[in-house]
Every structure is written in C-alpha cells, then in structure tokens.
N, C-alpha and C positions, 0 to 999 in steps of 0.2 A: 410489601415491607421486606420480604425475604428478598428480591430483585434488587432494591434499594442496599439491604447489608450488604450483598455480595457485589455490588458496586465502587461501595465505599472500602470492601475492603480489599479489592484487587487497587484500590485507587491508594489505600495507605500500604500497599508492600509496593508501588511501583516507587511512590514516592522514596518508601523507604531504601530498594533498592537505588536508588539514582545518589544516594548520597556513600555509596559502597561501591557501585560499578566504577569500572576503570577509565580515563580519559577514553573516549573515542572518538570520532569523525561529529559526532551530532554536538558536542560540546566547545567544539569549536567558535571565537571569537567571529569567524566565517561562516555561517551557516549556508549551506547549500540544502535549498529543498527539490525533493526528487519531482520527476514529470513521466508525464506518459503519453505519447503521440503514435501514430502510424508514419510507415514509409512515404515521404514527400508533403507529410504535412506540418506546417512551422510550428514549433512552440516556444516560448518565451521560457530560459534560463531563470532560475532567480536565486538572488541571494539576500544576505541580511547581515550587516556590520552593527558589532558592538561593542560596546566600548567592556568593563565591569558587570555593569547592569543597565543600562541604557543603550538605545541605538545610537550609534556613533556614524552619522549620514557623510557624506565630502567624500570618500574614499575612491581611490582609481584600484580597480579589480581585475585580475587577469582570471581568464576564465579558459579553462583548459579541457581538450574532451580525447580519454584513452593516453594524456600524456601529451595531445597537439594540441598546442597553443590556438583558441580558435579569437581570442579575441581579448580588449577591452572596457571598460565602462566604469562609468564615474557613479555610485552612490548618490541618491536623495536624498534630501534629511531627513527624510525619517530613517533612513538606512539600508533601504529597499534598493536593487539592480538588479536590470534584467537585461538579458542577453540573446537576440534573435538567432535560431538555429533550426535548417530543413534537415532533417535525417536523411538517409542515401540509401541505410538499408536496416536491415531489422538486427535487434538483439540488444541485449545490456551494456551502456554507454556509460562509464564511470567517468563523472563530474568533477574537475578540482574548480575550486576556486580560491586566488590568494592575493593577500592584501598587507602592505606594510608586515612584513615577515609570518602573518597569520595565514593559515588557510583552512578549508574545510573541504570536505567531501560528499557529494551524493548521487545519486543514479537518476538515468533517461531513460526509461524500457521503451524501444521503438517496436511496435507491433506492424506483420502484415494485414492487410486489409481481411486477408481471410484467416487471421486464427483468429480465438475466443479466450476470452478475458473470464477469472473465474477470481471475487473481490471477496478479502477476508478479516471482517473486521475484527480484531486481536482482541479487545476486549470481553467481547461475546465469543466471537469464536475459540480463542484460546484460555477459556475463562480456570477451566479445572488445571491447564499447564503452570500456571502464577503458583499454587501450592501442592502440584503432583512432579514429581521428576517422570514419572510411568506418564500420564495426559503428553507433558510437553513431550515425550517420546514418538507418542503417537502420533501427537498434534504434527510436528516433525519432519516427522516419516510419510504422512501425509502429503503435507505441501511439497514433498519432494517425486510424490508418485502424481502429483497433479499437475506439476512440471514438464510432467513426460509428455504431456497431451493441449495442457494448456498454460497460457501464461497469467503468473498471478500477481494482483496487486491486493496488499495490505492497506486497510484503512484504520483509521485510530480518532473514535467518538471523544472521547473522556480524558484520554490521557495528550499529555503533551508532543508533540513529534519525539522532538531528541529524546524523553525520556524512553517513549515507545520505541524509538531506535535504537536505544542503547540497549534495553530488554533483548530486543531480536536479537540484537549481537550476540549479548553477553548465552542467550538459549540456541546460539548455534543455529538459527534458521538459517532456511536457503534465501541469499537475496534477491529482493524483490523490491519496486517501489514504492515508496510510505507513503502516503495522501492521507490530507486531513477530510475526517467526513464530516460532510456540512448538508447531506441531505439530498434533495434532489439535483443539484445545483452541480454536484459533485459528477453525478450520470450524466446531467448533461453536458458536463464537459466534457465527460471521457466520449460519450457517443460524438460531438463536434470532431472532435477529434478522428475519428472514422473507426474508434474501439467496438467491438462487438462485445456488448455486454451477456455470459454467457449463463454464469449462476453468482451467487451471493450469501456467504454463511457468515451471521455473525449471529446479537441480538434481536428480539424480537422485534422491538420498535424499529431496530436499521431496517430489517427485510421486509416490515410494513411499510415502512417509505418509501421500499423499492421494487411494491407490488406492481405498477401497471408500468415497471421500465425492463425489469428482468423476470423474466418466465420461471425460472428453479431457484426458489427461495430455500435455506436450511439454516434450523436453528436448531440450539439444544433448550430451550424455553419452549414454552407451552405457545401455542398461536392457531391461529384459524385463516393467516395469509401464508404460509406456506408448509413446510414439512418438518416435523417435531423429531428428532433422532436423538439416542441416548447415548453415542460414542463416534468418534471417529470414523470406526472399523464402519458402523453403519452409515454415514456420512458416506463415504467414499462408495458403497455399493449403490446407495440410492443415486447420487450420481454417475456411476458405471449401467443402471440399469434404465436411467431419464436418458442417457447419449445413443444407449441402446435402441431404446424402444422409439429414438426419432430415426436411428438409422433405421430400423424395420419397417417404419412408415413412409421414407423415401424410398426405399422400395416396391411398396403397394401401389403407390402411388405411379410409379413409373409403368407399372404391366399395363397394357392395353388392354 
C-alpha cells in the first residue's frame, strides 16, 4: 500500500507540474523520441505528428542531426516516421525534427562497443527528488559523477515521456536519453543494439525484471533481487566498490 501512495503521488505532482513547466522540446506538435545505438550500428529515427490532440499522419518531415540536414520522410497515418541512420562515431547526437513550421527535439546517445551503460529509472530512482530540493541535489550530482565513467540512459515506467522530459529539464539534469520502460523487451533492444548493459537503479519491480539481464541491480525499496541502499551517497559507493572488486578479480585472475 505504502509503494502504491508514493506512486500515485509522485504521479499527481508530475501531472501537476506539467501543467506549470514551461514550453519545451517534449511538448512540441513534433515529437522526437530519443534512441540509443552503438558505433556503426543502424537505428531508426522516429517521430510523431499531431495535430491539437490527435495524430495528425500525411506529413513530410525534415529530419536534422547537430544542425545537418540528414534527410526526409513522409508520416503515416497514424502519425509515426522514421528515419534510417548508421552513427560514424560515438557521443550525444541532438535530433531536430520539423514539419509545416513545427518542430521538436530529441537525442541519439551512440555508444562504443566497449563502454557501459548504467539505466536509471526516474520514477524509483529519483523518487525522494519529486518532493526534496536536497534528493534532486544529490540525485544530480550523481548522474553527473556517473558520467564520468559511464554513459546513462533514463528510463520512465509510469510517467509519460514528455512529461518525464520536461521534469528532467525543468530539475536541471545532465542530458541523457529518455526510453520508455516496457520491461525486458526494452534490454533487449538496447543489448541488439551492441549496448553493454552495465547496472540498473530504479524500483523494485524494474530491477526484478532485470535480474538475469543486468548483474548490479540498486534500489531504494526493499528486494531480495538486488541491493537495498538508503541514499545516493550509498548508491554511488556500492557501485564504486562492485567496479572495484571486478577490477581486483581481473587481476587474480590474470597471475599465473
């Protein structure tokens, strides 16, 4: 029950906030959702045309990546386009897409084949940032010390992309690519994709579902599929101490 309140009420201040935050990229008539690939391998662009409140399908869309023009594509009716594209090289790839004087915006994180992906579902994971200024501080400061080492993708259970995008904005996170979590389905695309999946904090139920994909599971709920931590501050050691203690065993492992 008590999981269930703190669900519903990070889910009525997102709401609430979404009707307060400022135009941004995610509100846009253009929606652009974000992707995540490695170097030299394809992923499919996509967008979504609306009219008011309906998909608004027919549209011819220009689809731009860092400002070059990489292309065209026409809308289906339901309002869906996508856009083939091989990455060349690694790094954060800002999306435009624009349509009869609309546009919108979102990110490509192209990863090498040898760094590690470290997935942070905002719900669970940033659960005490929604009502602490001090959490989201940490929360924060965090993802920007996990940056250093690894690269991170947000995921968002419960809540809506845009609004969950517009949150990130509006709390100043570092950006990163927004995916919707849909479960395992979600891993295996990023693993198709040649992502090394490398840890996973969100909820309990997320990092159960992503017990036999990702080996360092962290939650701040209670669980018996991975590691239970009561802040940030502990979060970020247990993970400094799991990167550790695999480095010390490729070690061992190397002596003769």
């Amino acid at each position: 029950m008590k999981v269930f309140l703190k669900t519903a009420t990070i889910a009525v201040i997102l709401m609430c906030g979404w009707l307060v935050f400022p135009t941004t990229r995610s509100f846009s008539t253009v929606i652009v959702y974000d992707r995540v690939t490695t170097v030299k391998t394809p992923v499919y662009l996509k967008v979504l045309t609306k009219g008011r409140i309906f998909a608004d399908g027919g549209r011819l869309v220009d689809f731009f990546l860092d400002d070059q023009r990489l292309g065209q594509n026409l809308t289906g009716g339901d309002g869906y386009g996508y856009r083939k594209y091989i990455p060349k090289r690694p790094g954060i790839i800002k999306v435009r897409a624009t349509s009869d004087g609309e546009s919108g915006n979102g990110l490509v994180l192209v990863m090498k084949k040898t760094e590690k992906a470290v997935l942070i579902e905002i719900e669970g994971g940033f659960k005490d940032a929604y009502v602490s200024d001090i959490a989201a501080g940490a929360a924060r400061q965090s993802v920007e010390q996990l940056l250093e080492k690894y690269r991170v993708i947000y995921l968002s259970k419960n809540t809506g992309i845009r609004m969950a995008r517009a949150w990130l904005d509006e709390m100043d996170f570092p950006d990163a690519p927004l995916l919707r979590w849909q479960g395992v389905p979600t891993l295996d695309a990023l693993k198709d994709k040649g992502v090394q999946l490398h840890a996973i904090i969100g909820a309990a139920r997320v990092i159960e579902t992503a017990a036999d994909h990702i080996e360092q599971r962290f939650t701040f709920d209670q669980t018996q599929k991975g590691q239970t931590v009561k802040d940030w501050h502990e979060m970020m050691t247990a993970l400094t101490k799991t990167a550790s203690g695999k480095s010390d065993n490729k070690k061992q492992d190397s002596k003769p």
